[in-house]
N, C-alpha and C positions, 0 to 999 in steps of 0.2 A: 466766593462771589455772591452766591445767595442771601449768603447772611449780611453783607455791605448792603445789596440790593435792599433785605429788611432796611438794617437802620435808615439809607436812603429817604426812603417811602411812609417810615413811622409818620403818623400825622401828628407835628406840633400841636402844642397845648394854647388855647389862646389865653389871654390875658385874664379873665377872668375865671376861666378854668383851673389854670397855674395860683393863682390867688387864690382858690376856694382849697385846694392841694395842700397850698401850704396851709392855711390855716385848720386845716383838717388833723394833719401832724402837729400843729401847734397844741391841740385842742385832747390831744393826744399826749402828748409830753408834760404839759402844764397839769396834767389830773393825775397823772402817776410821782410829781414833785412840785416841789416848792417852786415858786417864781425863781427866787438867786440859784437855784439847781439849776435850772434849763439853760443847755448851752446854744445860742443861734448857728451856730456850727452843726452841732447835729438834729436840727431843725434841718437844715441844707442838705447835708449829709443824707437823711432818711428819705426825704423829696428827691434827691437826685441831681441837686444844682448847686450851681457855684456862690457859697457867701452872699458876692458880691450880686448875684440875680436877685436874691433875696434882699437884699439891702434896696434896691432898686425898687421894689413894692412897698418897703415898711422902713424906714429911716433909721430905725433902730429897734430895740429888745421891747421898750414900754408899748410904742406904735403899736407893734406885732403885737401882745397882749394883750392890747385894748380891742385889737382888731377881733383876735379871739373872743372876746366877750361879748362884743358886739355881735359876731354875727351867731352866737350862741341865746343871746336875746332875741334878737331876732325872730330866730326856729322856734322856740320858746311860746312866743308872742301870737305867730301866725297858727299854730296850732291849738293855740288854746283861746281862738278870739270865738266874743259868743256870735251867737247865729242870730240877727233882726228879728224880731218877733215872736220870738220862743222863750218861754220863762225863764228866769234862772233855775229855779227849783229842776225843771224838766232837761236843763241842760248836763249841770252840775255831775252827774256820774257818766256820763258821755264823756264831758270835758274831761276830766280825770283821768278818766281809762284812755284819754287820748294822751295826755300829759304823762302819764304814767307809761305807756310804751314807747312814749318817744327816752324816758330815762334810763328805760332799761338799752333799747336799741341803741342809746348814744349813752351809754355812761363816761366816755371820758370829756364829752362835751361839756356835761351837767357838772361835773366835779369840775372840770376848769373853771366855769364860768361863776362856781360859788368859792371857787379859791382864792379869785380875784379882792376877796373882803380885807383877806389878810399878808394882801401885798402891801409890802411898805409906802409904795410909790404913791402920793395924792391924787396925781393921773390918773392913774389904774384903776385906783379908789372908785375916783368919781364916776367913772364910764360905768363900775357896778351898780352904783347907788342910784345912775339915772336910769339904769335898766330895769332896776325891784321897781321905781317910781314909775318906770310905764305899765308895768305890771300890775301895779297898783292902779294905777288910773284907767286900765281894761277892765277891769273887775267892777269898781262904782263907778264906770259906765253903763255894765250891763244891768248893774243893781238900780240906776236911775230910769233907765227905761223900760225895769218889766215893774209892770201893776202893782204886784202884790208888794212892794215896796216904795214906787214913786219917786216921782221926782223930790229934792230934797235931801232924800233918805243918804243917798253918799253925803251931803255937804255936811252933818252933824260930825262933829268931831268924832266921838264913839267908833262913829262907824267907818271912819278911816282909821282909825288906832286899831281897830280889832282887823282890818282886812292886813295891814301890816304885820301885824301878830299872826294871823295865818300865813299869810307867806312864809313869815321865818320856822312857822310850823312843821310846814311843808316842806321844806327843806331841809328841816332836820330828820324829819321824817324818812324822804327818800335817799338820805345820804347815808341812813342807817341801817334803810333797807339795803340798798348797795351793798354794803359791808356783810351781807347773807342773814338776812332777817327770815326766821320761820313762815313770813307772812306772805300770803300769797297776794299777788297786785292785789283781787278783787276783796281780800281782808284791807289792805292799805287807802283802797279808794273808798270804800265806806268809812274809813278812818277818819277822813279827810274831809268827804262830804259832811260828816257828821259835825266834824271839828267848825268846819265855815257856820254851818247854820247853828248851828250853838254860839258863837260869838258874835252872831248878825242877829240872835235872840229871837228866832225862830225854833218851832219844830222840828222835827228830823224828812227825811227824803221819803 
């Protein structure tokens, strides 16, 4: 009787909750296999719901993984956005060491969401590609509005070809720490620091 009474009284998930759920498990599954491995079955399965509930949030398998990358960008995005009126220089290992525990805290996030390069799907594709692109465009924004660089300073080609080339740096980087790199974050984020302003053709931190 008590135990009916529990399930009874369990408080449903609301809609947004159950969406952030599954995509959690998506985010999850996607970083331990390939796109054509994941079955949306046990996606459902591991969540605790019927297919068909799932189908009802995401129309289909590409949906769901686009969705995973998005909100993978997202998280991404909000934690590593710079702070008004504080240099880059002065942010720069701040940011990192923020970026940097959110990779480690969320490793299957990180891996989904750079897995996404080498889905076959054009779809897929692109939701990746527009997500490095805001990434990129966080970065030489904060590069145009601190001083010591100016305004300008993003719009030279250079300087968007080298901020791209750290990205993919960066990513190689923490996906190989991942895989048990000797390095410890704060080796990895001087790494990294160093790697930007070396390609922005500045001094070091």
């Amino acid at each position: 009787m008590a135990a009916n009474q529990g399930e009874r009284t369990r408080r449903r998930l609301s809609t947004e909750e159950r969406r952030e759920q599954l995509l959690a498990v998506g985010a999850r599954l996607f970083s331990e296999s390939p796109y054509d491995d994941v079955w949306i079955e046990r996606v459902a399965e591991i969540a605790g719901v019927s297919r068909g509930l799932l189908y009802h949030y995401f129309p289909n398998k590409r949906d769901f993984f686009a969705a995973v990358v998005e909100r993978e960008s997202g998280r991404m995005l909000r934690m590593t956005a710079a702070v008004p009126g504080v240099p880059v220089r002065e942010q720069l290992a701040a940011g990192l060491d923020t970026f940097l525990e959110y990779v480690e805290s969320h490793a299957h996030g990180f891996r989904a969401f750079h897995r996404a390069d080498a889905a076959g799907d054009q779809v897929v594709r692109k939701v990746y590609q527009q997500a490095l692109a805001a990434q990129e465009r966080q970065i030489l924004a904060a590069l145009a509005a601190d001083p010591e660089f100016g305004a300008g300073f993003e719009a030279r080609p250079e300087t968007t070809l080298a901020v791209r080339g750290w990205l993919a740096f960066i990513t190689a980087v923490c996906l190989e720490w991942l895989r048990g790199s000797e390095l410890s974050r704060e080796q990895v984020r001087d790494l990294c620091a160093r790697a930007l302003l070396g390609v922005l053709g500045v001094r070091g931190v």
